[in-house]
FIBADO-398698 format. One line per field, with one value per residue (C-alpha): residue number from 1; residue in one letter; x, y, z. Coordinates in Angstrom, 1 decimal, decimal comma. Layout:
<pts>
num [NUM	...] .
residuo [a	...] .
c1 [X	...] .
c2 [Y	...] .
c3 [Z	...] .
</pts>
This chain:
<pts>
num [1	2	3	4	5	6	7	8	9	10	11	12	13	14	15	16	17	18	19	20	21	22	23	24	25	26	27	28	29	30	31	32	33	34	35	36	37	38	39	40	41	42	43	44	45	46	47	48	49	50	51	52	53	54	55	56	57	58	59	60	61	62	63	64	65	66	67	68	69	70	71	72	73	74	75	76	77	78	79	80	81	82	83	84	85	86	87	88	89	90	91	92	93	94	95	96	97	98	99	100	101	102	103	104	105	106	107	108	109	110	111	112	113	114	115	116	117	118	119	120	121	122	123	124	125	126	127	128	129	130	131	132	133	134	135	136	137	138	139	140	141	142	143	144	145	146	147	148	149	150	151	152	153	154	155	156	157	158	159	160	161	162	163	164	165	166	167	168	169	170	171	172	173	174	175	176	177	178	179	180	181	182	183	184	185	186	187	188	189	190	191	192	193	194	195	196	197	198	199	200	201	202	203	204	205	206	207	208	209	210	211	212	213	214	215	216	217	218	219	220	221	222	223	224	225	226	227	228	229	230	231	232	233	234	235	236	237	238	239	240	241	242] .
residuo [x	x	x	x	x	x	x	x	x	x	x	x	x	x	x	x	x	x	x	x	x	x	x	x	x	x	x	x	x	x	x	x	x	x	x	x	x	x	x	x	x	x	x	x	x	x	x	x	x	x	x	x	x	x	x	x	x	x	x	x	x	x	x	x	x	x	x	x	x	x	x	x	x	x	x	x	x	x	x	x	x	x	x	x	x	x	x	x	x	x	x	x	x	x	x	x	x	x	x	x	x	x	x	x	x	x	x	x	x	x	x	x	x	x	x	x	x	x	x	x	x	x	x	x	x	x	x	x	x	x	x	x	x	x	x	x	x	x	x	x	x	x	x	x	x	x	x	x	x	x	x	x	x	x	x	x	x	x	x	x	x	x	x	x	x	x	x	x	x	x	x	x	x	x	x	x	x	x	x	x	x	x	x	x	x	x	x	x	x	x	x	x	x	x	x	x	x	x	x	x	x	x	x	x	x	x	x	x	x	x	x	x	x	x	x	x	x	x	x	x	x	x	x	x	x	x	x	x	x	x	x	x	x	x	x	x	x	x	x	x	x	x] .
c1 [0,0	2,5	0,7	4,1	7,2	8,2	11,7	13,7	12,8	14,1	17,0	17,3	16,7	19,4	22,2	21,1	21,6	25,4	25,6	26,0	22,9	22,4	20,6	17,3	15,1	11,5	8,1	4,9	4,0	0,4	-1,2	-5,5	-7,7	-6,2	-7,8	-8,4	-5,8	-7,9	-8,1	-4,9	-3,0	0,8	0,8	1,8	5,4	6,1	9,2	10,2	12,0	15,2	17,2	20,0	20,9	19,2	18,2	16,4	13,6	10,2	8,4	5,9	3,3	1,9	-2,0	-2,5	-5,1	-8,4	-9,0	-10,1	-12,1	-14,1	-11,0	-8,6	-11,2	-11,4	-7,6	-7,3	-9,7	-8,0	-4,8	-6,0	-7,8	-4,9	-2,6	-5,4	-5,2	-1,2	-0,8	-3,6	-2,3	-4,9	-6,0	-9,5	-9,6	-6,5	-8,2	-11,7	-9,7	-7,8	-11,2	-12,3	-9,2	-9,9	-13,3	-12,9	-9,4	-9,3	-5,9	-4,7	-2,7	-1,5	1,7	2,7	1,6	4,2	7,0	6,2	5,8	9,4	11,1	9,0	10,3	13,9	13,2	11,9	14,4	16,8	15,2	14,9	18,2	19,7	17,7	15,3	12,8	11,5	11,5	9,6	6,9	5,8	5,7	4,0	1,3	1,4	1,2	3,7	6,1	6,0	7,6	9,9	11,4	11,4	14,1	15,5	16,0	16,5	19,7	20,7	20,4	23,0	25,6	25,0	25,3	24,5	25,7	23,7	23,7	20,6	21,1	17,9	14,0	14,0	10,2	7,6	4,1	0,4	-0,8	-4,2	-6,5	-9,8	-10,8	-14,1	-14,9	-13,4	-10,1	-7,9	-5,3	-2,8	-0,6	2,8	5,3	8,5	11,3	14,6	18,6	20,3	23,8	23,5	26,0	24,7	27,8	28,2	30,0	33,2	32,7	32,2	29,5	26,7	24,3	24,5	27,4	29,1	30,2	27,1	23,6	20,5	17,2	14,2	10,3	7,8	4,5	3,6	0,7	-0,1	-2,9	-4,5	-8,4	-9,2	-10,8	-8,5	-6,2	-3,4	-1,9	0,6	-0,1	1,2	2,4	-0,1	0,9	4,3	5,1	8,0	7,2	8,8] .
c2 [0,0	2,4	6,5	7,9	6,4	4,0	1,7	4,1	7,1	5,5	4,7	8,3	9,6	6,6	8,5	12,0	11,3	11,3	14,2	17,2	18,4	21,8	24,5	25,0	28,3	28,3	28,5	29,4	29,9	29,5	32,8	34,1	31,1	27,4	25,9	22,1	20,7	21,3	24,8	25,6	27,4	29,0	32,8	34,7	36,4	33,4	31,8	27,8	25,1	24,6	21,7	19,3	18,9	16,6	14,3	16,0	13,2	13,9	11,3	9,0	8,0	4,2	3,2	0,1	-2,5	-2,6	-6,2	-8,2	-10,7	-10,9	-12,3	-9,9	-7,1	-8,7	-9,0	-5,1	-3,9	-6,0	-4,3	-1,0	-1,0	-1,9	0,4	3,2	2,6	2,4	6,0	7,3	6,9	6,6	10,1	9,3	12,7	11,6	7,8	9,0	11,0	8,4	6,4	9,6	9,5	5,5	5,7	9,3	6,9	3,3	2,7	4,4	2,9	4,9	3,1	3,1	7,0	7,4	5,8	7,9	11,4	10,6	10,1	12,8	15,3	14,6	14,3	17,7	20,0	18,3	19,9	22,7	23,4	22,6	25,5	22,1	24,0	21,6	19,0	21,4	22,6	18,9	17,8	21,3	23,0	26,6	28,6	26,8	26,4	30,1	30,5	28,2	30,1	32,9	32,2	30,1	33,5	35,0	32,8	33,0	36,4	37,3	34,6	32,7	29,0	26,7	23,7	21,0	17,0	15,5	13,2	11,2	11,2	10,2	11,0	11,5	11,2	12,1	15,2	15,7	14,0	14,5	13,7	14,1	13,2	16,0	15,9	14,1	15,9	14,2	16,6	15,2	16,4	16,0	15,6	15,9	15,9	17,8	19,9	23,4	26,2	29,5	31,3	34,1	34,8	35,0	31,7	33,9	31,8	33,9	31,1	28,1	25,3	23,1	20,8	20,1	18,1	20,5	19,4	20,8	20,4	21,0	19,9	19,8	19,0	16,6	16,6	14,8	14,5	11,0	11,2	12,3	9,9	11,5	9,6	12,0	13,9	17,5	19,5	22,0	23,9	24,0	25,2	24,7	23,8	25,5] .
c3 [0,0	-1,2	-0,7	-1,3	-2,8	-5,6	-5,3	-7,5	-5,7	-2,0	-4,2	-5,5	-2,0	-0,4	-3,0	-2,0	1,3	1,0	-1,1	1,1	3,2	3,7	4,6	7,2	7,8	8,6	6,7	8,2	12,0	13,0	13,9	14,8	15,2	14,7	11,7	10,8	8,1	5,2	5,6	6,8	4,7	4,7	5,9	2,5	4,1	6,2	5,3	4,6	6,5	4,7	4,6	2,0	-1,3	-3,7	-6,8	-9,3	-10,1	-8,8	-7,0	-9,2	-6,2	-6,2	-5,5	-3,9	-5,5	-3,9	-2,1	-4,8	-2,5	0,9	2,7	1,4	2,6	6,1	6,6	5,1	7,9	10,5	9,7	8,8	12,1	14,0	12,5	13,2	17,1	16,4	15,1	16,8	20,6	22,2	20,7	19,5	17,5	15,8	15,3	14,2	11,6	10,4	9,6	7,3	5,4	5,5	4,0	1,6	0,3	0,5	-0,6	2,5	4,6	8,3	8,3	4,7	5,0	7,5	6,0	2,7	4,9	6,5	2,8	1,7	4,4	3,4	0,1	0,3	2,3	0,2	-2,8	-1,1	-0,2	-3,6	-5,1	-7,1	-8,1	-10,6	-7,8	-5,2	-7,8	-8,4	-4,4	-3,5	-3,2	-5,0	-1,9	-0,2	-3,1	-3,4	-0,1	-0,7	-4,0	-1,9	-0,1	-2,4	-4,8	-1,4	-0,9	-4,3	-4,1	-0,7	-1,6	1,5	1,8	4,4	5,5	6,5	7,4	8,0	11,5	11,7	12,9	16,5	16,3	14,2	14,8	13,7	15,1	12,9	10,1	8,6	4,8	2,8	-0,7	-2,3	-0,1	2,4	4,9	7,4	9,7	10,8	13,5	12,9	15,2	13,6	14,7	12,2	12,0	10,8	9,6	7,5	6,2	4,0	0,8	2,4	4,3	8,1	10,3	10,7	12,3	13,9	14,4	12,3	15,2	16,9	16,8	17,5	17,8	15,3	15,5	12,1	11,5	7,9	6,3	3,5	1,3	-1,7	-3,5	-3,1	-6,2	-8,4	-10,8	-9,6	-6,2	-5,4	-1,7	-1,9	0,8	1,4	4,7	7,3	10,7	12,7	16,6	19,9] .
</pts>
């Protein structure tokens, strides 16, 4: 039940990985009322979450089949039902949202969601940090991808360069879902180790430290219209956490 990523694309992703990671800065903070996932949206002068370096291939997305008989329907909703009460915690908002998405998309899968969203979060900063726009444009929604170029031409624009590795995802959970017919969101925080170094053009550190681990928080949103042919899920709004 692959939502997210093919086998060439982990591939693509395994390679960019060793390639040098740079770069993080912030898009988006929530501000006025809190809004549900499908109709929050990225403030218009907020700025991105930066990150790596990366492959330039964008990300064909996979539908599972549909069960194909009454046993493989009853061993779906086993697993989908136990995967549910998984990600959900013990959160019944978080579980009752996970059966919209369920019933609006029933190729969706929590845990295969997950694995995607984590690939797709470095797949992304790397992108984003190599100045991919091509990449970014097909994985984004408009309003976020705007903000993205921003700084990108931003960067471009002052010389400056960061460096970046990308440590790992010590957590990552579900912090929201709800879905209809016409579309599906899932919110995801993201806990990430990275190493970060923002220098300008005559290499002088202007922020952070190349020498040591530091601990980030986002929570992006992903959406998609269940409907729709296409099976990609775009990234339709980001926020980084205190």
């Amino acid at each position: 039940m692959e939502d997210f990523l093919d086998i060439p694309t982990l591939i693509a992703i395994g390679v960019a990985i060793f390639v040098l990671f740079r770069l993080r800065q912030v898009l988006g903070t929530r501000t006025g009322r809190e809004r549900s996932p499908l109709e929050r949206r990225p403030d218009a002068e907020a700025k991105p979450v930066v990150r790596p370096d990366a492959d330039e291939k964008v990300v064909p997305l996979k539908r599972a089949p549909a069960p194909e008989t009454p046993e493989d329907s009853e061993r779906f909703a086993r697993k989908l039902a136990a995967e549910i009460e998984q990600y959900a915690r013990g959160d019944e908002k978080i579980a009752s949202g996970l059966r919209a998405v369920s019933e609006a998309d029933g190729s969706f899968s929590p845990k295969t969601f997950m694995e995607g969203a984590k690939a797709a979060y470095e797949m992304i900063v790397t992108a984003f940090a190599a100045g991919d726009r091509a990449t970014l444009r097909n994985l984004l929604e408009k309003e976020v991808y705007d903000g993205f170029e921003r700084v990108i031409k931003d960067r471009e624009v002052a010389g400056r360069k960061v460096d970046f590795t990308f440590v790992g995802l010590p957590k990552v959970e579900i912090s929201e879902a709800e879905g209809d017919r016409r579309q599906v969101a899932v919110t995801v925080r993201f806990h990430a180790e990275v190493v970060s170094a923002t220098r300008d053009t005559d290499g002088t550190l202007i922020e952070g430290n190349a020498d040591q681990v530091q601990n980030i928080a986002d929570e992006w949103t992903f959406a998609r219209n269940p409907k729709s042919r296409d099976p990609n899920w775009r990234l339709v709004a980001t926020s980084q956490l205190e």
